[in-house]
C-alpha positions as CSV (number, residue, x, y, z in Angstrom):
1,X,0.0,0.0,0.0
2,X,1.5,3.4,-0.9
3,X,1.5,6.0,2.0
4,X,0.6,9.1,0.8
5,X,3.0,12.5,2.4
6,X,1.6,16.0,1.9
7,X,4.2,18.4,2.0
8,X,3.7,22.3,2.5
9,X,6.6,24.1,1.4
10,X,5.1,27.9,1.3
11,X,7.5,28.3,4.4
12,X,10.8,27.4,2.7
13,X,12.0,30.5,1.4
14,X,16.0,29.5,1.5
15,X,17.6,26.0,0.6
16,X,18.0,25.4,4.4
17,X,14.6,25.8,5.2
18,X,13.6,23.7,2.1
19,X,15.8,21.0,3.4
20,X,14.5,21.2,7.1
21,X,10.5,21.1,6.3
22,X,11.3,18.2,4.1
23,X,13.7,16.3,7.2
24,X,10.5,17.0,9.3
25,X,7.9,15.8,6.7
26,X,10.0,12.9,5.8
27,X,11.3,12.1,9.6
28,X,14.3,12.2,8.6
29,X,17.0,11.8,10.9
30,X,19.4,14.4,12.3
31,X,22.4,12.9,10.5
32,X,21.0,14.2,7.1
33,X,23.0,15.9,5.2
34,X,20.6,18.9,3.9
35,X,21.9,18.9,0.9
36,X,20.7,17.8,-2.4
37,X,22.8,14.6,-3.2
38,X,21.3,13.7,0.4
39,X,17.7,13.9,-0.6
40,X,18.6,12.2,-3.3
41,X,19.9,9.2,-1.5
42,X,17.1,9.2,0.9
43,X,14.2,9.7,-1.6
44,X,16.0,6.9,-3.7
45,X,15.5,4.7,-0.6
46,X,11.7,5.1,0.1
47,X,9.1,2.3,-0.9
48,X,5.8,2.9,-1.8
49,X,5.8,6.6,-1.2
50,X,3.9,8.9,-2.9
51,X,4.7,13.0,-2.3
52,X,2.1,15.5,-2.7
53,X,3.9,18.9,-2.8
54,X,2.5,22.5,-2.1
55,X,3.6,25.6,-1.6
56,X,6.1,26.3,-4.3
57,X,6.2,30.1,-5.5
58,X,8.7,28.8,-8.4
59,X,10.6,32.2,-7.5
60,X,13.6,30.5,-5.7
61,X,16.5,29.5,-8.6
62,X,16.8,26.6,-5.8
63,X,13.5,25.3,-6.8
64,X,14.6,24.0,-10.4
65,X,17.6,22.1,-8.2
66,X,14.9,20.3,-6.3
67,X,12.3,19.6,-9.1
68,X,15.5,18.0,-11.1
69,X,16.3,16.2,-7.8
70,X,12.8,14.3,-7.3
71,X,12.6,13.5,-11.3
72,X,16.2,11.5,-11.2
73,X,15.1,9.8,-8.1
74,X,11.3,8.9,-9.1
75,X,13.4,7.1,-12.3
76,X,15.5,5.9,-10.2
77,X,13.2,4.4,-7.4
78,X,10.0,3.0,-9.0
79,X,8.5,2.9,-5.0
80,X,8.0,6.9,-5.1
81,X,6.0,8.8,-7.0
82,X,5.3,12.7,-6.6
83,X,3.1,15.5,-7.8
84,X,2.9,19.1,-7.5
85,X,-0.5,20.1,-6.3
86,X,-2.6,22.9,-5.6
87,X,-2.9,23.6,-2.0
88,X,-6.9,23.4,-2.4
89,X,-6.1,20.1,-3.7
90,X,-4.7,18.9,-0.3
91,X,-5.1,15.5,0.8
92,X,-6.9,14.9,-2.6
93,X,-6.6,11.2,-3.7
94,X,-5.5,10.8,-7.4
């Protein structure tokens, strides 16, 4: 069964507060590295997880980083899917 994680990002202005909403939304531990070859490695290591994402002003250059990030690793891991929703849209089943 795929567990579903909505994920509002409207707070994460800078890369490090990016990188700390999704440690907290993800439970990740505090060894990660907050960095984007971390998130890599740890979204290439979920199963059956599928990311709902809100939030996103697309100002932040930072932002095409992280988009580029979760496409290698949903090709990479067939256990995660995402999608970028509208928050209106939250906890919408697909």
């Amino acid at each position: 069964m795929t567990t579903t994680i909505t994920i509002d990002l409207s707070n994460a202005k800078t890369r490090e507060e990016l990188h700390e909403t999704l440690r907290t939304a993800l439970s990740l531990p505090d060894e990660y590295g907050m960095n984007f070859d971390a998130l890599h490695d740890v979204l290439t290591d979920l199963n059956d997880v599928h990311l709902q994402l809100y939030g996103i002003d697309g100002t932040e250059e930072f932002y095409t980083v992280f988009q580029k990030v979760l496409e290698d690793a949903a090709v990479s891991n067939n256990g995660l899917t995402y999608e970028f929703i509208d928050e209106f849209d939250y906890g919408s089943e697909e």
